[in-house]
N, C-alpha and C positions, 0 to 999 in steps of 0.2 A: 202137875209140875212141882218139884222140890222147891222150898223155899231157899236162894244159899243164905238169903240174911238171919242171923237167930232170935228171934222173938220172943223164945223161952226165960223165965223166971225174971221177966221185967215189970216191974208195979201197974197196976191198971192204970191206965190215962195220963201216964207219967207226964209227957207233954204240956198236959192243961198245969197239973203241978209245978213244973223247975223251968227255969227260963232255957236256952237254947244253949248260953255257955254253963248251966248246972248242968250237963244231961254225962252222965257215963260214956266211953268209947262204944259200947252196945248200944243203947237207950241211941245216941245220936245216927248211927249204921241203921236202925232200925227203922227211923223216917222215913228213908227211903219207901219210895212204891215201888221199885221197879218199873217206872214207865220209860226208860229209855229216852227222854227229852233231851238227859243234860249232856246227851254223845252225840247229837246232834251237832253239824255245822249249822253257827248261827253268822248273821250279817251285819252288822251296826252301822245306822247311818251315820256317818262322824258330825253330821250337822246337828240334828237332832236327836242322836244318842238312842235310839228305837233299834229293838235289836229284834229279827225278826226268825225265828225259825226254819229250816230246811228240812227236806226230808233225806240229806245228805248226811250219813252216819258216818263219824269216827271209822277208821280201817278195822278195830280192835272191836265195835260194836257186833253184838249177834241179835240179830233181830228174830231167831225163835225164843229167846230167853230171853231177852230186852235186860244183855249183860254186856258188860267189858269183859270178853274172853279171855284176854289178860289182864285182869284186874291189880293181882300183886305187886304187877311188874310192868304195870301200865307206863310208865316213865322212862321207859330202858328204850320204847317206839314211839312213845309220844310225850314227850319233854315237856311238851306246852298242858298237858291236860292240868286242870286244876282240881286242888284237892281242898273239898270245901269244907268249912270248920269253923264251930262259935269267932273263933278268934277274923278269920276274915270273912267272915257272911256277908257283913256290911258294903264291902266294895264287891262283891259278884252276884249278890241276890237278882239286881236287877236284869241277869241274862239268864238268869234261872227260871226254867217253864210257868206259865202262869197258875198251872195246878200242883206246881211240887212241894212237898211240906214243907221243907225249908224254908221256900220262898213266904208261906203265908204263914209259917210260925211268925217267923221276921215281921210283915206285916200287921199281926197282931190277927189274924184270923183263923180258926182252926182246921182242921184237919177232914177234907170232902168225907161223904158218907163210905164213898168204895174201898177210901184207906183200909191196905190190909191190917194195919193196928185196930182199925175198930171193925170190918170182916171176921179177921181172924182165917183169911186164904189170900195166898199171893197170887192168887188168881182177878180176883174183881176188879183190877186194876185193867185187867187185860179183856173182861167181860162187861164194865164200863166205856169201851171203847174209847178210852184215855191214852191207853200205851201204845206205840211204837211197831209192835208186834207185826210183823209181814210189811211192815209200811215205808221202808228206807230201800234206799239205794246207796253202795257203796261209794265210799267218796274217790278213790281210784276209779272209776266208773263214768268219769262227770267232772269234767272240766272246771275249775275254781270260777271260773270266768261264765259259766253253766250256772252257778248256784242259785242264782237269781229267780231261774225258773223252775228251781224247786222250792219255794218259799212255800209252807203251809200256813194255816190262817191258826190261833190258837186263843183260845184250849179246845183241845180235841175230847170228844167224848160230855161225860155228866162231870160240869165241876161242884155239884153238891157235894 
């Protein structure tokens, strides 16, 4: 599979070097794994703030590519999606997958061994049995009132 993120001519181990708000518009896109978690419908207890995973995808997720098929234009069908960024990581990290770089740059912990930055194939993501891949159901498909009983348990896969 193609990578769409470009990883080309970015400094070795940038991450470990520049904090989250020093990282370039690339250098940041580039965290990404591609695992598909964060197009997930999630559920938040409102008591205890615990948000829990589903295996209910976003309408716009594709789970052969563990993409937002309309990624550019992701807002024009889904208003609410959030577009996450040094500037407000702090208030949605915490419903961010427990394996996504973001989530553990922010935490202060680095980057599982499968990350395709330190692979070097966007694939090991999906050969650590961490992503998404074949694994969702459409959220048209399943009732809101349904989601419950798609809760998956997390982290899936090697979080090394």
């Amino acid at each position: 599979m193609s990578d769409p993120i470009n990883r080309s001519g970015l400094a070795p181990r940038f991450w470990e070097k520049k904090k989250l708000g020093q990282m370039t518009p690339q250098e940041w896109e580039a965290l990404c794994d591609g695992c598909g978690k964060c197009c997930l419908n999630k559920l938040e207890d409102e008591e205890t703030g615990e948000v829990a995973l589903t295996r209910v995808a976003c309408r716009l997720f594709d789970d052969t590519t563990c993409r937002c098929a309309q990624y550019s234009i992701r807002h024009q069908f889904v208003p609410e999606c959030i577009v996450l960024k040094p500037s407000n990581i702090d208030e949605h990290a915490y419903w961010m997958p427990e394996t996504c770089a973001y989530r553990r740059l922010y935490e202060g912990r680095g980057l599982p061994d499968w990350h395709p930055l330190l692979t070097g194939t966007p694939d090991s993501v999906h050969d650590a049995g961490v992503s998404m891949q074949h694994r969702t159901v459409a959220e048209f498909e399943v009732s809101e009132d349904d989601w419950e009983d798609h809760i998956i348990e997390e982290p899936l896969g090697d979080t090394r």
